[in-house]
Structure formats: C-alpha cells, structure tokens
PyMOL CGO cylinders between C-alpha atoms (Angstrom):
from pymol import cmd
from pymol.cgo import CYLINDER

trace = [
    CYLINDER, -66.67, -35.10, 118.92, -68.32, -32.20, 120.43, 0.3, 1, 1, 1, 1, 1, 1,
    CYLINDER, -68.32, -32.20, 120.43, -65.92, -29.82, 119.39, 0.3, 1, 1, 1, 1, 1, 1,
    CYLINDER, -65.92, -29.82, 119.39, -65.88, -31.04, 116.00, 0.3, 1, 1, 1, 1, 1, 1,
    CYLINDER, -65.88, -31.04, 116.00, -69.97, -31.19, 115.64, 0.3, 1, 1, 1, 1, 1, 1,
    CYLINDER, -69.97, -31.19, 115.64, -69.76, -27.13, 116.94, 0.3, 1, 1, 1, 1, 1, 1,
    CYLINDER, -69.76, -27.13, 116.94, -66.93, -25.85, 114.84, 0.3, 1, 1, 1, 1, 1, 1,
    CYLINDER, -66.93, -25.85, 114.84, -69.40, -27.78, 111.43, 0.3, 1, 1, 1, 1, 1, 1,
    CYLINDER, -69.40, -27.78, 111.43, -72.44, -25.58, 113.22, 0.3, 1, 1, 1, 1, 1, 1,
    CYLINDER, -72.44, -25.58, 113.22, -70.08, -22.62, 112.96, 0.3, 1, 1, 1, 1, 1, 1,
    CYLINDER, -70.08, -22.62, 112.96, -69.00, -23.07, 109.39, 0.3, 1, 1, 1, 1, 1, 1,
    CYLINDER, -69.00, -23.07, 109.39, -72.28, -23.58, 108.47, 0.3, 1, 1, 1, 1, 1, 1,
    CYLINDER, -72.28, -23.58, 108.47, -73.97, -20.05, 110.18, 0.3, 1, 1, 1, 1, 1, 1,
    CYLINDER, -73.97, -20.05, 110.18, -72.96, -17.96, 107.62, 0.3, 1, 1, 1, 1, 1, 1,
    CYLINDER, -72.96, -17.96, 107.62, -74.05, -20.09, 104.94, 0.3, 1, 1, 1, 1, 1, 1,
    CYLINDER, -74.05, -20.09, 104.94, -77.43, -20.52, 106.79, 0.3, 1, 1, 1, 1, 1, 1,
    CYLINDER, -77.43, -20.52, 106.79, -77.76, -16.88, 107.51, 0.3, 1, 1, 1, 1, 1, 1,
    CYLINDER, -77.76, -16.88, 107.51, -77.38, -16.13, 103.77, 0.3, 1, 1, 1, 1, 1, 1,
    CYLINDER, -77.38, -16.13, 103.77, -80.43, -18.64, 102.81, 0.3, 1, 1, 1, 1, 1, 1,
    CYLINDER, -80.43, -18.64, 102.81, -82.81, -16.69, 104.59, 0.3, 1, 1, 1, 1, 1, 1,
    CYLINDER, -82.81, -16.69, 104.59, -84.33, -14.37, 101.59, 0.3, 1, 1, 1, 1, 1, 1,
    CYLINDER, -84.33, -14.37, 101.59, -84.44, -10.89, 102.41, 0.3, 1, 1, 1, 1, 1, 1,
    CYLINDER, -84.44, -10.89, 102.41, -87.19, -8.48, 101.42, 0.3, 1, 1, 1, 1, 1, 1,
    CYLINDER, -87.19, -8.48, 101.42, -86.13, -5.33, 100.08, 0.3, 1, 1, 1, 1, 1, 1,
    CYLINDER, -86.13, -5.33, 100.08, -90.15, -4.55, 99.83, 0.3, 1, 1, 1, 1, 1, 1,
    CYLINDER, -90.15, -4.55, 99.83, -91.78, -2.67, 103.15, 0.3, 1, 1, 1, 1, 1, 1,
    CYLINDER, -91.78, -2.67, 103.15, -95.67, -3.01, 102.90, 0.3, 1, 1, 1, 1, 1, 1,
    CYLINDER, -95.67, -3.01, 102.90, -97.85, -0.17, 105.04, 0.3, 1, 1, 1, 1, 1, 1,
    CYLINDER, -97.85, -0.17, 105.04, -101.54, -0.64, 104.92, 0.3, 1, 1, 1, 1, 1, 1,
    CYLINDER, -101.54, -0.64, 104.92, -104.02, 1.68, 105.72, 0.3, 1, 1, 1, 1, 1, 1,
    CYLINDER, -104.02, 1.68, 105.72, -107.44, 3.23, 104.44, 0.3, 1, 1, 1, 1, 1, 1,
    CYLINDER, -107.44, 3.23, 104.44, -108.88, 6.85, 104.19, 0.3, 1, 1, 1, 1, 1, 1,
    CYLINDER, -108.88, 6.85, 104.19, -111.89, 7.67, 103.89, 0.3, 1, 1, 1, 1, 1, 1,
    CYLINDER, -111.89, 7.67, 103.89, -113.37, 9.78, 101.03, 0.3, 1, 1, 1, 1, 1, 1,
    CYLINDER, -113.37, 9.78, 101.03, -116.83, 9.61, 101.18, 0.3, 1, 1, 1, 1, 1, 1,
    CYLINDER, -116.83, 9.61, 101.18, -120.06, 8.76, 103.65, 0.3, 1, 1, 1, 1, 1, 1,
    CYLINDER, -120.06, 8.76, 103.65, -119.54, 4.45, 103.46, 0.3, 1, 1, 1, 1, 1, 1,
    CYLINDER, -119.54, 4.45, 103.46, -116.56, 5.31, 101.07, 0.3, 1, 1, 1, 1, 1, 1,
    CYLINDER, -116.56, 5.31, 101.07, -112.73, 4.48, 101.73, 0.3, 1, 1, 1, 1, 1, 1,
    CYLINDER, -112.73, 4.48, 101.73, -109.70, 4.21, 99.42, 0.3, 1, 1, 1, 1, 1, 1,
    CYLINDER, -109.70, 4.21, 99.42, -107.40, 1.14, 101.29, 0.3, 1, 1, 1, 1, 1, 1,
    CYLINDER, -107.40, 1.14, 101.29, -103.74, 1.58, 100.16, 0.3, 1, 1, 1, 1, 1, 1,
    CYLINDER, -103.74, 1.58, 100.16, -100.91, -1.00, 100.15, 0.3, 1, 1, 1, 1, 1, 1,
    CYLINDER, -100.91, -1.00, 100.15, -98.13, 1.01, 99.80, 0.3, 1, 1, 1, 1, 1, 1,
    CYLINDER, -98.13, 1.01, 99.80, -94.93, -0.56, 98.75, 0.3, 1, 1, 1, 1, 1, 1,
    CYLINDER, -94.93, -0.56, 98.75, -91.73, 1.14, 100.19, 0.3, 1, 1, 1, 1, 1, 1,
    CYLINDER, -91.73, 1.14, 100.19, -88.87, -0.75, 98.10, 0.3, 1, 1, 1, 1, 1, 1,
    CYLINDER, -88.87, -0.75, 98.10, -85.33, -0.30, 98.88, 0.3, 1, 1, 1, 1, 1, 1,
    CYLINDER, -85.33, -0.30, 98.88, -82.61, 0.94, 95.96, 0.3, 1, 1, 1, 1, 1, 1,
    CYLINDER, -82.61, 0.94, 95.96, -81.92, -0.82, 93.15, 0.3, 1, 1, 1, 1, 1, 1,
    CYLINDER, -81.92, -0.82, 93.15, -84.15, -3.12, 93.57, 0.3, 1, 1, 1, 1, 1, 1,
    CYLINDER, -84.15, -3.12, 93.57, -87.93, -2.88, 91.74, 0.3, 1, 1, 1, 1, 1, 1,
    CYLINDER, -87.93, -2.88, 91.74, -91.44, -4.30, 92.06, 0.3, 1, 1, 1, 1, 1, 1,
    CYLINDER, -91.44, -4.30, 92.06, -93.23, -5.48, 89.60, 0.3, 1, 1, 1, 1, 1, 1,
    CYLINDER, -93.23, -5.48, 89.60, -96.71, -3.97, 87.84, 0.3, 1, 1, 1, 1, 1, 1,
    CYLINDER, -96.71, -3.97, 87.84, -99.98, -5.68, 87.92, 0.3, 1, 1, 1, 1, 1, 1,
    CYLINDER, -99.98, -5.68, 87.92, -100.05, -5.46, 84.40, 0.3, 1, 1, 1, 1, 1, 1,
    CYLINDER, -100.05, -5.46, 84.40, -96.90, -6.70, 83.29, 0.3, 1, 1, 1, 1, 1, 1,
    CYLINDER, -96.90, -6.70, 83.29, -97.66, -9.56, 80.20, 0.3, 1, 1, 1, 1, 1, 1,
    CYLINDER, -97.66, -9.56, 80.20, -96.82, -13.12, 80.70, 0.3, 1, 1, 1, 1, 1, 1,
    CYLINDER, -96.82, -13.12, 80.70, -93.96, -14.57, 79.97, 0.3, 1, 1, 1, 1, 1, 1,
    CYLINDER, -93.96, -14.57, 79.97, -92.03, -11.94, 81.88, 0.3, 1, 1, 1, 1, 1, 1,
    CYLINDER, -92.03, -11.94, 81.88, -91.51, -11.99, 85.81, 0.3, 1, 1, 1, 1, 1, 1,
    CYLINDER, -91.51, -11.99, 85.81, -94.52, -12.51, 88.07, 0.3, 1, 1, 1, 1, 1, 1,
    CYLINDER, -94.52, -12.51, 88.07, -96.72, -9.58, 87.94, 0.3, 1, 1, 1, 1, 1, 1,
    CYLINDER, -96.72, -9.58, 87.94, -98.37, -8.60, 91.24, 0.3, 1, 1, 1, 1, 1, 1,
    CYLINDER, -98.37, -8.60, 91.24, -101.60, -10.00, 92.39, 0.3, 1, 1, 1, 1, 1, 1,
    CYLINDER, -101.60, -10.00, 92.39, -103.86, -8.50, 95.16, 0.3, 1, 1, 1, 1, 1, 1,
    CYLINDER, -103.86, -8.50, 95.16, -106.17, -10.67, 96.10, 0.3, 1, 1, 1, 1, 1, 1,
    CYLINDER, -106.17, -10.67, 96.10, -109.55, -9.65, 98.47, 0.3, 1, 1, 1, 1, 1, 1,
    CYLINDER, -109.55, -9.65, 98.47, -111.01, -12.20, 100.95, 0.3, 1, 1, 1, 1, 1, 1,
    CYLINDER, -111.01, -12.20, 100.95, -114.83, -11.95, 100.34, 0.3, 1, 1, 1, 1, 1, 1,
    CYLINDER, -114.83, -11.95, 100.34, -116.59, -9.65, 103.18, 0.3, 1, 1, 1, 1, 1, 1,
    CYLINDER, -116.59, -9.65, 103.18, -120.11, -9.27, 103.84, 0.3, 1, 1, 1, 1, 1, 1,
    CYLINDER, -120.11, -9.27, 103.84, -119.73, -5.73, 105.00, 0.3, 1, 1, 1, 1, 1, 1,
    CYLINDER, -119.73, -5.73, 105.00, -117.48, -4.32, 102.07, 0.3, 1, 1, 1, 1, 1, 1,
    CYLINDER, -117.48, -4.32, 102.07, -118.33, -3.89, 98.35, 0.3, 1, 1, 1, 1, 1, 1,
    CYLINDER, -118.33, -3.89, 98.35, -114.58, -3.30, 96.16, 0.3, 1, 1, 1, 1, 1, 1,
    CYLINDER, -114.58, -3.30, 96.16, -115.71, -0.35, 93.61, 0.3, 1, 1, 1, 1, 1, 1,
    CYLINDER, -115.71, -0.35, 93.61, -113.54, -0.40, 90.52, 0.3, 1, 1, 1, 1, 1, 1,
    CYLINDER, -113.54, -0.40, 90.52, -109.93, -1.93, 90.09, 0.3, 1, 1, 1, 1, 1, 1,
    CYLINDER, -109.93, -1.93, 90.09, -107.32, -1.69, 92.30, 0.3, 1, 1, 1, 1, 1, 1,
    CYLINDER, -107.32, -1.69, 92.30, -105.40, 1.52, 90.76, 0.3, 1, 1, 1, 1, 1, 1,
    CYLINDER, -105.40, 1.52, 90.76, -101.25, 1.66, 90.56, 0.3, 1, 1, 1, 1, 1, 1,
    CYLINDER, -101.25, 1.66, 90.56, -100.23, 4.85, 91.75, 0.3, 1, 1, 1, 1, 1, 1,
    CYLINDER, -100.23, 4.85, 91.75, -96.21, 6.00, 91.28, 0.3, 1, 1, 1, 1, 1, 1,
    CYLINDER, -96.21, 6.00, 91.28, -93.84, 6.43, 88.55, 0.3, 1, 1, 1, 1, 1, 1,
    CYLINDER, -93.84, 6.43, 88.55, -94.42, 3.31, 86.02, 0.3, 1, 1, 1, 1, 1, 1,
    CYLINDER, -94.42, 3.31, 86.02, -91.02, 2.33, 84.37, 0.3, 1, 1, 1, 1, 1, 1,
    CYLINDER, -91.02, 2.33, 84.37, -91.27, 0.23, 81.42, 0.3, 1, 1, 1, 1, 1, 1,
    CYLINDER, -91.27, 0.23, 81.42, -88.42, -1.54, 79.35, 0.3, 1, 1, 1, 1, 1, 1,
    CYLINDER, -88.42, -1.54, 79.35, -87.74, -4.81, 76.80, 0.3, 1, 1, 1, 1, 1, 1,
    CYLINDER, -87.74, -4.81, 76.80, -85.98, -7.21, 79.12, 0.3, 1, 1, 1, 1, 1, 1,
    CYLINDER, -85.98, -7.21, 79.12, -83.75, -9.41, 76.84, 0.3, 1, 1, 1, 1, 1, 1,
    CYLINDER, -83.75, -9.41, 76.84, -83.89, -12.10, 79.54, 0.3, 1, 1, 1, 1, 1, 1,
    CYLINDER, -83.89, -12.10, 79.54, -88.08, -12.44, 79.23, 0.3, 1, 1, 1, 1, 1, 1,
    CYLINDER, -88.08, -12.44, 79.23, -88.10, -11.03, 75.85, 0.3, 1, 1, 1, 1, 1, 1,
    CYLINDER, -88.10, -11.03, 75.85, -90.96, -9.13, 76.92, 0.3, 1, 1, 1, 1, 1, 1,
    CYLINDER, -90.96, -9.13, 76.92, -91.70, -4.88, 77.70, 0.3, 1, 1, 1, 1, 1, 1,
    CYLINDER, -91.70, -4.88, 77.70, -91.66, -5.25, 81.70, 0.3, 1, 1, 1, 1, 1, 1,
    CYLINDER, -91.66, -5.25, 81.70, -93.88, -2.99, 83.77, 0.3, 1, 1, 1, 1, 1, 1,
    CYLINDER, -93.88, -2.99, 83.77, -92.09, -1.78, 87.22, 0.3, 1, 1, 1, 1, 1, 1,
    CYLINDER, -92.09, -1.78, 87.22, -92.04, 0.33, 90.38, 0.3, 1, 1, 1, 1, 1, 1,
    CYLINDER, -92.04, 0.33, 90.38, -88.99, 1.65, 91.61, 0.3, 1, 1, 1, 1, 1, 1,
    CYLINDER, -88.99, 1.65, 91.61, -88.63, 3.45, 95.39, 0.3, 1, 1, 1, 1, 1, 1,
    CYLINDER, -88.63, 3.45, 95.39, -92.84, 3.26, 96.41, 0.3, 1, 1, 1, 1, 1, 1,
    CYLINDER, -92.84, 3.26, 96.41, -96.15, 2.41, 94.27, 0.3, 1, 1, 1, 1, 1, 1,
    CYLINDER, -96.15, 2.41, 94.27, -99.12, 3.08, 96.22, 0.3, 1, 1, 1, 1, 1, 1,
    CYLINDER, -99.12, 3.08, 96.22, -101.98, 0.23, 95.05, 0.3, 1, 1, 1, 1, 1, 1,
    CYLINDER, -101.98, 0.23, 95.05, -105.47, 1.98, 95.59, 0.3, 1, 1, 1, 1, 1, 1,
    CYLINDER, -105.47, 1.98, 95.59, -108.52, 0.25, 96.20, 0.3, 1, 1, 1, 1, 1, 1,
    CYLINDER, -108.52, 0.25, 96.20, -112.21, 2.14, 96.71, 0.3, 1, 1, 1, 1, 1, 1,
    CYLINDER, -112.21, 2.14, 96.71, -114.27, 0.37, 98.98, 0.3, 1, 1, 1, 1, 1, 1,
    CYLINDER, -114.27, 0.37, 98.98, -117.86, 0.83, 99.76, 0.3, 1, 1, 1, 1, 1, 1,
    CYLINDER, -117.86, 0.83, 99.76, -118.87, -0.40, 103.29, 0.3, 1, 1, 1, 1, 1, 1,
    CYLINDER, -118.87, -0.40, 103.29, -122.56, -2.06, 103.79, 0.3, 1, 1, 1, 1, 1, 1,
    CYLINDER, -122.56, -2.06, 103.79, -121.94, -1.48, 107.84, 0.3, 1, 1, 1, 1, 1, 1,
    CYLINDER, -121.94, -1.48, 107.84, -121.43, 1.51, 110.49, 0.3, 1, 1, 1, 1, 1, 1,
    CYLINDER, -121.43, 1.51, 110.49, -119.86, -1.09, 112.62, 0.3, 1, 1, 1, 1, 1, 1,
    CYLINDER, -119.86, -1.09, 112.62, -115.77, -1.21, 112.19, 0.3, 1, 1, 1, 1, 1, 1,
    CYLINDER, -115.77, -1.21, 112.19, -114.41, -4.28, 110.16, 0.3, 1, 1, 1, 1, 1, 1,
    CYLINDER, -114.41, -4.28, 110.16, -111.21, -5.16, 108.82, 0.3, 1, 1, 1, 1, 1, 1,
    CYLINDER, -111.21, -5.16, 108.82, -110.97, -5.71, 105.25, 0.3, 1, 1, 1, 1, 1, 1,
    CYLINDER, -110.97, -5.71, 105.25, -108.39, -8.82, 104.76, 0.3, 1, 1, 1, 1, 1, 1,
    CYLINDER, -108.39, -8.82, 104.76, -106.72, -10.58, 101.32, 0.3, 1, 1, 1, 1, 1, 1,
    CYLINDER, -106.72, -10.58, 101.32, -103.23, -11.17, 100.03, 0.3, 1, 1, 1, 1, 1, 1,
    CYLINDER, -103.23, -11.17, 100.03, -100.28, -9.66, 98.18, 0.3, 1, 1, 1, 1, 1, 1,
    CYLINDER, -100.28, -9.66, 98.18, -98.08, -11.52, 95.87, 0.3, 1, 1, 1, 1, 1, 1,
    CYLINDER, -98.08, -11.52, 95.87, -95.25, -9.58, 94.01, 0.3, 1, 1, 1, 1, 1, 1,
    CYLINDER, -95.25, -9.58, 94.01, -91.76, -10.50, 92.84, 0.3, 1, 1, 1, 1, 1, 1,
    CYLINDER, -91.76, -10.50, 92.84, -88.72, -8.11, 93.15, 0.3, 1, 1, 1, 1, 1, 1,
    CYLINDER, -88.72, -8.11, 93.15, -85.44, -8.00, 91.18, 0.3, 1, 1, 1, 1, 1, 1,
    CYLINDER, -85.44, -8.00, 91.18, -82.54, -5.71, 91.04, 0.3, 1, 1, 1, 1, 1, 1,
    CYLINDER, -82.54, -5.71, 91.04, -79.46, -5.76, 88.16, 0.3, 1, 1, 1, 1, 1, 1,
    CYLINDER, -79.46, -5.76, 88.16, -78.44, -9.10, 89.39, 0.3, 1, 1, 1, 1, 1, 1,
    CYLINDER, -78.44, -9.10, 89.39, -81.20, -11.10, 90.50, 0.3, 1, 1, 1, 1, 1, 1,
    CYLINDER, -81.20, -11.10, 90.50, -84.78, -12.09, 90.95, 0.3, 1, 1, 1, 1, 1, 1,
    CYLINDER, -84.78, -12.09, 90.95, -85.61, -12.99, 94.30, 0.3, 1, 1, 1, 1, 1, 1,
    CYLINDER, -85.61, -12.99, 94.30, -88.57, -15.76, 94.00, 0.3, 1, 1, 1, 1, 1, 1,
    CYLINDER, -88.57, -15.76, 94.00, -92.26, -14.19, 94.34, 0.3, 1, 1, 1, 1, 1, 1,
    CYLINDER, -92.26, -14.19, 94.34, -93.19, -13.47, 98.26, 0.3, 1, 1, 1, 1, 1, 1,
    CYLINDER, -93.19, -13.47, 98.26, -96.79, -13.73, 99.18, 0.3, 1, 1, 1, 1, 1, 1,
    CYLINDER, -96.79, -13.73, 99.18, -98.00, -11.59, 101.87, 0.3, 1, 1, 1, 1, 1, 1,
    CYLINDER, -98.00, -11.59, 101.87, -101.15, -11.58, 104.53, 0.3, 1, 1, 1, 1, 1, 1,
    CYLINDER, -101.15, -11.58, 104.53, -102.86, -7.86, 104.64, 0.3, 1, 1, 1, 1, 1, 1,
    CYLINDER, -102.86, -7.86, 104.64, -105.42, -6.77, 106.84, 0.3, 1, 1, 1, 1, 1, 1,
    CYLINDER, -105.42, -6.77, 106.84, -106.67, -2.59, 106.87, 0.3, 1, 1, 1, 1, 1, 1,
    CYLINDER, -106.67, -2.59, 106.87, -109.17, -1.49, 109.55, 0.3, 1, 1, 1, 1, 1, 1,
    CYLINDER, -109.17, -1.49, 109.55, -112.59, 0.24, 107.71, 0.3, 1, 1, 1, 1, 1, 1,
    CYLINDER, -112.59, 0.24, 107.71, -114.59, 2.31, 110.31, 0.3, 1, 1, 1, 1, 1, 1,
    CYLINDER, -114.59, 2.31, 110.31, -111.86, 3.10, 113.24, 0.3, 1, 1, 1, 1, 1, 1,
]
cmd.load_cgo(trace, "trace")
C-alpha cells in the first residue's frame, strides 16, 4: 500500500508543480527624492518576454487594468496621479473587442509624494495587475508594497 500511495504522490508532482502560477512580473520599489518634503515613489515593473502588463487606463470590458492602491498615512500627502512611464502599446484585441493599453519589458508607475514629517516612514498600499502573453492570461495577482520616505 505504501508503495502504491508514493508512486500516486509521484505522478501527481508534476501536475502539482505546474498549478503553482508563475509571475513573469518582477516589482522593485523605491522613492527619490526631488524636492525639500518631496519624493517620486516608483513601482517599477520588470516583465519577462512575451509576456505584457496591463495599463491603468485600459477600458472595461477588456483584461483587468492595473490598480495601485495607497494605504492612508498621516505623514504623506499623494500630489497628482500616479504617472505610467515606458513605451505604451495599444491594439484592438478581437478576444475583448476592445483597444487594449499595455507594457511590454518595464513600465515605471510614478507617484509624487509630499511628506508632513522629518521623521522616516514607509509609505504602504497594493498592486493589482494582470499579465498575458500570445497564449494566455494568467488571472490578476495582487501584490503588498511598502517604499521607505526619509532614509
């Protein structure tokens, strides 16, 4: 019985190493700062070949645009939008039947913060983006962040 129950476990491996999703999407956070109680924080978005990340502004109806989301801070005031910065790709996707927005290889998203504190704080929210390549979508990933303001 053993030997049977251990050769199912090992049939089974491959099939269970194949369910785990991958993420062809590297995130590196980090801020700069441009100004006296001014910083840019960037979530930069190394993505692997073929594969591409969506824009915040692509429409609905098509795949999931990204979202950045900001936990509220006391110490931090978010100046503007969060800006897109690399080469936007756009195309009609017959399978959405709608003009898709996308990032191929890095986008950089760019958000100007003002900070209400000379102590150091960490400025904290989420990232949720869906990637596809030529073959499939991989199901939207959401993702922690935290970038240090003031180190």
């Amino acid at each position: 019985m053993k030997k049977l129950l251990v050769a199912l476990i090992m049939l089974a491996m491959p099939f269970l190493a194949s369910a785990q999703l991958q993420d062809p999407v590297k995130w590196n956070y980090s801020a700069k700062k441009i100004a006296a109680n001014t910083y840019e924080i960037h979530l930069t978005a190394t993505i692997e070949n073929s594969w591409h990340l969506y824009s915040m502004t692509t429409p609905d109806g098509g795949p999931n645009a990204t979202v950045i989301k900001f936990a509220k801070n006391p110490f931090a005031s978010f100046e503007g939008n969060v800006k897109e910065v690399g080469k936007l790709e756009k195309y009609h996707d017959e399978n959405f039947g709608v003009d898709v927005k996308y990032f191929a290889n890095k986008v950089d998203f760019v958000q100007v913060v003002k900070t209400k504190s000379s102590k150091p704080f960490a400025v904290k929210g989420t990232l949720e983006y869906q990637v596809c390549d030529d073959q499939q979508c991989l199901p939207p990933t959401e993702v922690p962040f935290s970038v240090n303001i003031g180190k």
